[in-house]
ChimeraX commands (.cxc) that place a marker at each C-alpha (Angstrom):
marker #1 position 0.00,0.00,0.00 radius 0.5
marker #1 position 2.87,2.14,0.43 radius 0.5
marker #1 position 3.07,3.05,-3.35 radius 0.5
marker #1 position -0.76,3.59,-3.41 radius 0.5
marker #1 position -0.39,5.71,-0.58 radius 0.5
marker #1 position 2.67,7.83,-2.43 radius 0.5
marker #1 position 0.57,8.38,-5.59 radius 0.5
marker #1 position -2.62,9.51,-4.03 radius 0.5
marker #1 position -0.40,12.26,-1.55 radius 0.5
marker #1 position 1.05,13.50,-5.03 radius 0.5
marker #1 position -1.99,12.98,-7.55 radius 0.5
marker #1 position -4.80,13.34,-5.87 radius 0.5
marker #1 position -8.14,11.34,-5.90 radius 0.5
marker #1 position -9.61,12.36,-9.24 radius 0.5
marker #1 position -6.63,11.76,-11.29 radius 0.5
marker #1 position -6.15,7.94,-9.14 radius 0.5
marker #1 position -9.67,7.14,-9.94 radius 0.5
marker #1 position -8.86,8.02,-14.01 radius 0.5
marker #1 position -5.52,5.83,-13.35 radius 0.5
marker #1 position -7.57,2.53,-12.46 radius 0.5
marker #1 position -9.51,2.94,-15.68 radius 0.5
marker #1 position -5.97,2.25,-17.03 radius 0.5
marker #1 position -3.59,-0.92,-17.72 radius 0.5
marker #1 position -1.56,-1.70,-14.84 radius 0.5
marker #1 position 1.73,-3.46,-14.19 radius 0.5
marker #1 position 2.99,-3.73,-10.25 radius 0.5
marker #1 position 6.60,-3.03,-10.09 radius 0.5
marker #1 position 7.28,-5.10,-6.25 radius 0.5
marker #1 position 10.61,-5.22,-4.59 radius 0.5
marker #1 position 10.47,-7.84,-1.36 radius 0.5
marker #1 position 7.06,-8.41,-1.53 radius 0.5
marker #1 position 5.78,-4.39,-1.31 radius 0.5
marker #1 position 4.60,-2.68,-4.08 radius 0.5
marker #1 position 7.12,0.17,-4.75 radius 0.5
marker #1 position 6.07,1.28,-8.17 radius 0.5
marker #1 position 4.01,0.83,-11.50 radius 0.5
marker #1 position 3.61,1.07,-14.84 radius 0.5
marker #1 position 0.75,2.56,-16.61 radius 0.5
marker #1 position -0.58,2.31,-20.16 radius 0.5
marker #1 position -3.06,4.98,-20.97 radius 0.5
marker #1 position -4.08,4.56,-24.22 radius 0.5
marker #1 position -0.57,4.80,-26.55 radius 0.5
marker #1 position 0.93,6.92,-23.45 radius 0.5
marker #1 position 3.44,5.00,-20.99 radius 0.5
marker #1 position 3.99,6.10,-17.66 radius 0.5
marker #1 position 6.39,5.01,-15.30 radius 0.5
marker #1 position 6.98,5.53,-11.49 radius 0.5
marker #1 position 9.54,3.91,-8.54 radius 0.5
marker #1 position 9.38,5.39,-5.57 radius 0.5
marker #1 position 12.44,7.48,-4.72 radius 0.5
marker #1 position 14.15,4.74,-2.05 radius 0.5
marker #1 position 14.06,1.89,-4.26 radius 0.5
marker #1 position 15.16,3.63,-7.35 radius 0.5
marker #1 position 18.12,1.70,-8.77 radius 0.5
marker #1 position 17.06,-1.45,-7.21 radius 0.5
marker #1 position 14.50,-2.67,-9.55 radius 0.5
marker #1 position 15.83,-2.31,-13.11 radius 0.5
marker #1 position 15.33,-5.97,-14.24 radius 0.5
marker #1 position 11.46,-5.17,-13.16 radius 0.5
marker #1 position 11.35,-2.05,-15.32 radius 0.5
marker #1 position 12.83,-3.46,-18.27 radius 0.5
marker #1 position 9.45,-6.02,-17.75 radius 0.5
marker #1 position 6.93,-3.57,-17.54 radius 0.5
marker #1 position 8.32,-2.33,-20.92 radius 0.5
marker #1 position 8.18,-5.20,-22.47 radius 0.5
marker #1 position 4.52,-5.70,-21.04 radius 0.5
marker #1 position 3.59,-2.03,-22.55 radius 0.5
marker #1 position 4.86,-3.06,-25.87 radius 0.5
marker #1 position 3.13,-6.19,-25.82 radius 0.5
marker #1 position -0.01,-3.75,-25.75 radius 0.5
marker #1 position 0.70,-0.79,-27.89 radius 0.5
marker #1 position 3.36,-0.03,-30.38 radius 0.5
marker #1 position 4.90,2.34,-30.47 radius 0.5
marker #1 position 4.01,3.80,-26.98 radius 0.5
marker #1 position 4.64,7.56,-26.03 radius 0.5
marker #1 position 6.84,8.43,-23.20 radius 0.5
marker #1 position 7.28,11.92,-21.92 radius 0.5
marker #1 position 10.14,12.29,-20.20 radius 0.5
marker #1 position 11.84,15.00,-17.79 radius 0.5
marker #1 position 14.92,16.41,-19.53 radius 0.5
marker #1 position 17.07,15.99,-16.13 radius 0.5
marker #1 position 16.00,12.54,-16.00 radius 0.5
marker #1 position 19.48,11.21,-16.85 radius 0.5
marker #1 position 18.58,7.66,-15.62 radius 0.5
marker #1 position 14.93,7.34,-17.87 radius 0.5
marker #1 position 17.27,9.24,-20.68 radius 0.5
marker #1 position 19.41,6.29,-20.33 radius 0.5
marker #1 position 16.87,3.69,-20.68 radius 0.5
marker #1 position 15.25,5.31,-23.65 radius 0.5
marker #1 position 18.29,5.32,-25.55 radius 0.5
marker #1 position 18.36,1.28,-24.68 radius 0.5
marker #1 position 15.78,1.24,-26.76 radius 0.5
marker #1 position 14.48,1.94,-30.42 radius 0.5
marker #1 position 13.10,5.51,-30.43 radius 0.5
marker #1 position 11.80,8.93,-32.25 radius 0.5
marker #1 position 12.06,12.25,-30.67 radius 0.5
marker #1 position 8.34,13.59,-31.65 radius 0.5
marker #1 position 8.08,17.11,-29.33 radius 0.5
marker #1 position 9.77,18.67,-26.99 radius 0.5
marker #1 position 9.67,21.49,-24.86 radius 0.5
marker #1 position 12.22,23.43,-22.63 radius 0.5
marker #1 position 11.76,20.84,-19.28 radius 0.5
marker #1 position 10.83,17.71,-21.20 radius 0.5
marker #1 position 11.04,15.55,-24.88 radius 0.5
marker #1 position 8.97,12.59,-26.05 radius 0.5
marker #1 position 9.45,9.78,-27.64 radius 0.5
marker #1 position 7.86,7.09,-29.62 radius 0.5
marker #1 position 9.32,3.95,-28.52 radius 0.5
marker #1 position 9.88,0.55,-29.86 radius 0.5
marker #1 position 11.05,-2.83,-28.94 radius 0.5
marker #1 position 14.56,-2.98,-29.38 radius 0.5
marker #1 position 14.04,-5.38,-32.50 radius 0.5
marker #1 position 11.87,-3.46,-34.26 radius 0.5
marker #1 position 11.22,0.13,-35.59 radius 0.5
marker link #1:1,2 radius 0.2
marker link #1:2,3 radius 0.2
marker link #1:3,4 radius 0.2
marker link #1:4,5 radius 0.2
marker link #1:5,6 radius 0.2
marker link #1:6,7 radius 0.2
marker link #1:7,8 radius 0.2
marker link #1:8,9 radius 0.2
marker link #1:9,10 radius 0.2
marker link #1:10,11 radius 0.2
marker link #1:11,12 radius 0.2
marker link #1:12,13 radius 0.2
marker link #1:13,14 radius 0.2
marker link #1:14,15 radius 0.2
marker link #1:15,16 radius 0.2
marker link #1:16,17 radius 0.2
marker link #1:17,18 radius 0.2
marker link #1:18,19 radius 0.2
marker link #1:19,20 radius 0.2
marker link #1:20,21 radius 0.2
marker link #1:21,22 radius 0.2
marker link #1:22,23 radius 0.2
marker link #1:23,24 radius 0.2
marker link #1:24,25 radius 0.2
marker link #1:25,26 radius 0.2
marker link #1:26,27 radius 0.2
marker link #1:27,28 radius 0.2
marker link #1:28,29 radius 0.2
marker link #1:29,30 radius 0.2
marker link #1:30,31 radius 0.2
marker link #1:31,32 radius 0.2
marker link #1:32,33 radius 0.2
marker link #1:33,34 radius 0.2
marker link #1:34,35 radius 0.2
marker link #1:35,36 radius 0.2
marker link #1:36,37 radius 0.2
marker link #1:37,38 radius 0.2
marker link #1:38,39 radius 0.2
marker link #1:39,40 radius 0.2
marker link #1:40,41 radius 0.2
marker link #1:41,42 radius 0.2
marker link #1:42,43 radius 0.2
marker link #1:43,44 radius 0.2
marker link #1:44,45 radius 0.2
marker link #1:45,46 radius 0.2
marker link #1:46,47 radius 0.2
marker link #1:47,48 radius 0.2
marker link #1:48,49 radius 0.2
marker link #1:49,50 radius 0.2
marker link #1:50,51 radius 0.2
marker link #1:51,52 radius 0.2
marker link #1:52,53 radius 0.2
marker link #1:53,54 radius 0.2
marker link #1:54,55 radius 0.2
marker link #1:55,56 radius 0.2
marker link #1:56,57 radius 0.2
marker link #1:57,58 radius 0.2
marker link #1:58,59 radius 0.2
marker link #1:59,60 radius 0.2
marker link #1:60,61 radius 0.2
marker link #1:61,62 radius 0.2
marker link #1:62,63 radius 0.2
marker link #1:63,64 radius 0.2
marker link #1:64,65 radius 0.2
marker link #1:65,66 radius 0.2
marker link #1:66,67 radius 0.2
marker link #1:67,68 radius 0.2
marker link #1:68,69 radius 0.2
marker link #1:69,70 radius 0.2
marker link #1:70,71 radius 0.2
marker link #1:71,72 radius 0.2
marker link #1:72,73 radius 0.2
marker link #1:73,74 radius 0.2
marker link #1:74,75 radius 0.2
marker link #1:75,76 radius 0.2
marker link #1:76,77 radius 0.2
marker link #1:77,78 radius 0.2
marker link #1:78,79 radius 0.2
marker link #1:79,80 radius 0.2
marker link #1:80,81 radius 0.2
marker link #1:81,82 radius 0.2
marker link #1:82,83 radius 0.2
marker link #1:83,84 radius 0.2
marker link #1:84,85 radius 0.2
marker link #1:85,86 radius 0.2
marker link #1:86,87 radius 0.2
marker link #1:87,88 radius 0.2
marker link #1:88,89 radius 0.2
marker link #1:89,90 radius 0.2
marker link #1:90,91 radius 0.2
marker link #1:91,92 radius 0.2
marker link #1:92,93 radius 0.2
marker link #1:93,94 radius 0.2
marker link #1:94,95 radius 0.2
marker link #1:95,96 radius 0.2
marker link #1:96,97 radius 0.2
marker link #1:97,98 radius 0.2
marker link #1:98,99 radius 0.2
marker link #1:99,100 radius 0.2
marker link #1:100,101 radius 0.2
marker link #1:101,102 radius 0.2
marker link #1:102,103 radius 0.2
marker link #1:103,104 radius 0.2
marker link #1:104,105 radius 0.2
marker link #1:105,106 radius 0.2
marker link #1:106,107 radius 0.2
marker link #1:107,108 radius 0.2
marker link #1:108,109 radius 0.2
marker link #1:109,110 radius 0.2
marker link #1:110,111 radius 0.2
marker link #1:111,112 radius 0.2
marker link #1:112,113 radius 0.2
marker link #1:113,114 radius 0.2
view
C-alpha cells in the first residue's frame, strides 16, 4: 500500500480514480509494491518510488516489455534531467516527436523493431 499511498499524496483522488480505468503493471521489490507502470491509451507512464530507485531495473525493463506487448509504439514523456529514464530510452528503439524546454517525447519501440 505504500506506493498507493505515495501516488494519491502527489496525484490526488480524481486523477487515481482516471488511473484505475488504465492498464496496470505492479513493479514489487520484497514483496511491497514500490512502483508501477501505466498504459493509458498509446501513453506509458512510469513511477519507482524514490528509495528503491536503482534497485529494480530488471522489473522495469518487464513492464516495458509488457507495454509493448499492448501498444506499439508507446509515447513516453520524459523529464529532460532525468538522466537515468534518458538512459533507458536510448536502450531502446526511439523517435524524438516534441519537446519542450523541461521535457522531450518519444515514440518507442522494442529494441528489434522500428
Amino acid at each position: 500500500y505504500l506506493f498507493l499511498d505515495y501516488l494519491y499524496e502527489q496525484l490526488g483522488e480524481e486523477f487515481i480514480k482516471a488511473l484505475c480505468k488504465c492498464d496496470v503493471y505492479s513493479i514489487d521489490h520484497q514483496g511491497a509494491q514500490v512502483g508501477g507502470a501505466i498504459l493509458n491509451g498509446d501513453r506509458f507512464h512510469l513511477t519507482v518510488l524514490p528509495s528503491y530507485q536503482g534497485k529494480v531495473g530488471f522489473q522495469i525493463l518487464k513492464a516495458i516489455e509488457w507495454a509493448h506487448q499492448r501498444c506499439i509504439p508507446f509515447k513516453a514523456r520524459v523529464h529532460k534531467n532525468n538522466t537515468q529514464v534518458l538512459r533507458l530510452v536510448h536502450f531502446y528503439r526511439h523517435i524524438l516527436i516534441a519537446e519542450d524546454d523541461a521535457t522531450s517525447t518519444f515514440e518507442i519501440y522494442p529494441r528489434e523493431q522500428k
